[in-house]
N, C-alpha and C positions, 0 to 999 in steps of 0.2 A: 281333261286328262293332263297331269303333270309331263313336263317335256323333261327327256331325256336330257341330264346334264350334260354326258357326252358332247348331244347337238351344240352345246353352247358351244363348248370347247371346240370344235369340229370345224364350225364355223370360222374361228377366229383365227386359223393358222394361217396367217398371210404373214409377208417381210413386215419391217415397222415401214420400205418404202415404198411397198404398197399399200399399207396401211393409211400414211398420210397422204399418198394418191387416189386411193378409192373414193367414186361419186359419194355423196350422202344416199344413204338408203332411208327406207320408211322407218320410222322412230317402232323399236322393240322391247318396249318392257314385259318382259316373262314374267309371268305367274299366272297372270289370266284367272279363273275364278278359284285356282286352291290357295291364291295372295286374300290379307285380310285387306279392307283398305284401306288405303294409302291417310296418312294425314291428313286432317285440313291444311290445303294449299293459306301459305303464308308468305310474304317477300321475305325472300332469305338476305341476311346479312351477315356481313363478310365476319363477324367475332366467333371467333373459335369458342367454346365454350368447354372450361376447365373441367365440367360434371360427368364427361363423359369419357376424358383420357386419362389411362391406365394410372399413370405417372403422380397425377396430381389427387389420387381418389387416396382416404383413409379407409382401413380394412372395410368396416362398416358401410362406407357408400360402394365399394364393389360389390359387397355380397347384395346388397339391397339393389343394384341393377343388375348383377347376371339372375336374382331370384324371379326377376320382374321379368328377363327377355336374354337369355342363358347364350350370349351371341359376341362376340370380340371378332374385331374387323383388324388386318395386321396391313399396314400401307410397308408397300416398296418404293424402293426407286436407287437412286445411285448421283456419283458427280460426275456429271457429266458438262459438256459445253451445249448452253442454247442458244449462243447469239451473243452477241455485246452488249446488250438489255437485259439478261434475266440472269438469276443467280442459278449458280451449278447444279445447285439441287434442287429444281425445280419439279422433278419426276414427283421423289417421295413426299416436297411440299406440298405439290397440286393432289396428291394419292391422300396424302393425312386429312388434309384439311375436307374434302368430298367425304371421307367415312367420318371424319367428325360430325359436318351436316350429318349424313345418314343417320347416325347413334343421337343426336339432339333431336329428331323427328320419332326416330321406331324403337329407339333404344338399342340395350347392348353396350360395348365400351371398345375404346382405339386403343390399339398397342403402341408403344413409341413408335416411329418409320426407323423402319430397316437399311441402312444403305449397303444392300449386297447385292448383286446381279448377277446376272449368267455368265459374264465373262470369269469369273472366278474359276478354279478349279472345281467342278460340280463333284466328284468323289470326296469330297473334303466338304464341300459347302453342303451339298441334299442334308448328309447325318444331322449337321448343326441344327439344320430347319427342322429337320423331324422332332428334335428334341427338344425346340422351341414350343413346335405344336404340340406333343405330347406336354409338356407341363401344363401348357395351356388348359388342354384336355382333362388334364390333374385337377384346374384351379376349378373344376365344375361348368364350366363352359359346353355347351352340347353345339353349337354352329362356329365352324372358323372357316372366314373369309381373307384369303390373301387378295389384295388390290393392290397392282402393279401401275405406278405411274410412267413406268420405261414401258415403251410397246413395241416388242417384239416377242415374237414365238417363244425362244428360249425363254426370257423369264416365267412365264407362266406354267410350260413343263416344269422347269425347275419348281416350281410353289407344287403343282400337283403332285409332282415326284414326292417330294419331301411329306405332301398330305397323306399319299396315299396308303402306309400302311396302319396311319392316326386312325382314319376313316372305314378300317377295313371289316371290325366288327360291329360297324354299324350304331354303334351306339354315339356317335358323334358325325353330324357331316359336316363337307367343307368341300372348296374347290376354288380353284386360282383363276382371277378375271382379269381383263385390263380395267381401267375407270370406265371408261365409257363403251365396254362391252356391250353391256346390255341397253343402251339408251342411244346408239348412233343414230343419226339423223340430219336433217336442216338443222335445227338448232341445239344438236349436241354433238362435238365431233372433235377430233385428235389432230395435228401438226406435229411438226417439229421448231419452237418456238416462231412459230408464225401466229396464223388471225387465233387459234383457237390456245395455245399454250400461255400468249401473251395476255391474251383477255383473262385469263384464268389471275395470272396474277395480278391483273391492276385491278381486279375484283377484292382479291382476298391482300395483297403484299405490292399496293401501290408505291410504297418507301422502298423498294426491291427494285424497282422496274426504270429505266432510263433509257428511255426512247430516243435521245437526243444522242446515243454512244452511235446511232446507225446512219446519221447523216443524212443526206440528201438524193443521194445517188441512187441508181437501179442497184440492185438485192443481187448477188449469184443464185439462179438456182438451183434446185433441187440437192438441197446443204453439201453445194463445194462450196468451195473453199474463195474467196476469204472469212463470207459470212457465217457456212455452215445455218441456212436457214430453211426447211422444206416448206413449201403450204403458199398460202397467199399472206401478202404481203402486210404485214401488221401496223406499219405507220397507217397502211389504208383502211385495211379490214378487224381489227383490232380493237375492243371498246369496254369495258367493268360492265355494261350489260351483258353485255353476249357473253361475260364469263362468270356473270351470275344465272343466268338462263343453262349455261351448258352444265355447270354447278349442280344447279339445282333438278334435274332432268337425269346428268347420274347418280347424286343423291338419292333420290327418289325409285330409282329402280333398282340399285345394290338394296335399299332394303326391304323391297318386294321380294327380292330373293332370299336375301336371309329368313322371311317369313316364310317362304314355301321350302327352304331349305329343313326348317326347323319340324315342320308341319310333316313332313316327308320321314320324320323316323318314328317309329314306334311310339303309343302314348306314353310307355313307361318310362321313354329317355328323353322327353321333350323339355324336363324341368333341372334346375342348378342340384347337382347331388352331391357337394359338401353338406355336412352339419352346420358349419361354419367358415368364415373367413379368419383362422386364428393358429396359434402355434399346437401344432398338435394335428393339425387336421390339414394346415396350407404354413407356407412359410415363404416361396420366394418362386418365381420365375428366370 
């Protein structure tokens, strides 16, 4: 039996500092048997791969992946501060680059990242999104995933808000996650530039990361201030494996769902319904 999206959602409404206080739980990939399966498991490397984001596709290679897997993944995040080690945007880097893996494994294509958040004025900002998603919707696309690299509550109302009246008739779904929603566990799990955000980037944006800005000294916790750092302690717990494992782990399970997301509408909306990717029929996002 397919699980109620709701539950996902439902699930996830905790602070971001509960969020990065919560024990790990048992590892959660949803789909369970309406998912096809998964890839052949591969060691994932950290190269972004240009075939699969929006930005760099000519008309012809997008229409030939949404024909093949009718699915755009839209990464969030925002600038914010992680620490004296990581760069500002680390949210929507760590978000891009997890749905990049995802779309190099199952397919489907990345939207640029977003940097808008919920502090924004939400009357102002949901329309924008909705009419982000609605074009999308336009370009023939049948699954839109927002993945949120900022973890708190608000962002992902905000992505749902904005989805939900794209989604309303059904002929397209979508739903707003954090990265590592669906795959928390031992070896997949969120911080606030600590063991888990940090290892993210010396995986993927080693040349990004300077370990040496944080010194020797005990850490403030729970991100006062000076460090602003929540989690455990990343000079200690921090390592390119563990943020290629945690990587690969949300990877792997955003696009289980995007499969049961897809699988879950009607057969007759489950394929790309331009004629083409061309003037006349598509022009611009």
């Amino acid at each position: 039996m397919k699980e109620d999206l709701s539950k996902v959602s439902q699930r996830s409404r905790i602070s971001r500092r509960g969020f990065v206080g919560t024990t790990a739980a048992t590892l959660c990939l949803v789909g369970g048997s309406t998912a096809a399966t998964a890839p052949e498991q591969q060691t994932l490397k950290p190269e972004l791969s240009p075939a699969v984001q929006m930005q760099f596709l000519r008309p012809g290679q997008l229409e030939k992946a949404l024909r093949a897997f009718p699915v755009v993944y839209v990464p969030f995040g925002l600038i914010e501060w992680h620490g004296r080690h990581l760069p500002l945007g680390n949210d929507a880097l760590k978000a891009h680059a997890i749905l990049v893996k995802t779309a190099e494994q199952f397919g489907g294509v990345v939207y640029p990242p977003v940097y808008f958040h919920n502090g924004f004025p939400q009357e102002s900002l949901v329309p924008v999104l909705t009419s982000l998603f609605q074009r999308l919707k336009r370009t023939g696309v049948r699954v839109i995933l927002g993945v949120s690299g900022h973890n708190v509550q608000g962002q992902i109302d905000m992505i749902d808000k904005a989805l939900a009246p794209v989604v309303a008739d059904k002929t397209v779904a979508g739903m707003g996650l954090w990265e590592i929603t669906l795959s928390r566990g031992p070896d997949s799990g969120t911080d606030h530039a600590a063991k888990w955000e940090t290892s993210n980037m010396m995986f993927l944006y080693p040349n990004l990361v300077d370990m040496s800005t944080l010194g020797d000294g005990p850490l403030a916790p729970n991100m006062k201030p000076p460090d602003g750092i929540g989690g455990l302690d990343p000079r200690k717990y921090a390592s390119a494996e563990i943020g290629r494992r945690n990587i690969e782990l949300a990877a792997q399970a955003i696009g289980k769902k995007a499969k049961e997301l897809l699988e879950s509408l009607p057969e007759d909306q489950r394929s790309f319904n331009l004629p083409a990717i061309r003037p006349g029929d598509w022009w611009m996002i």
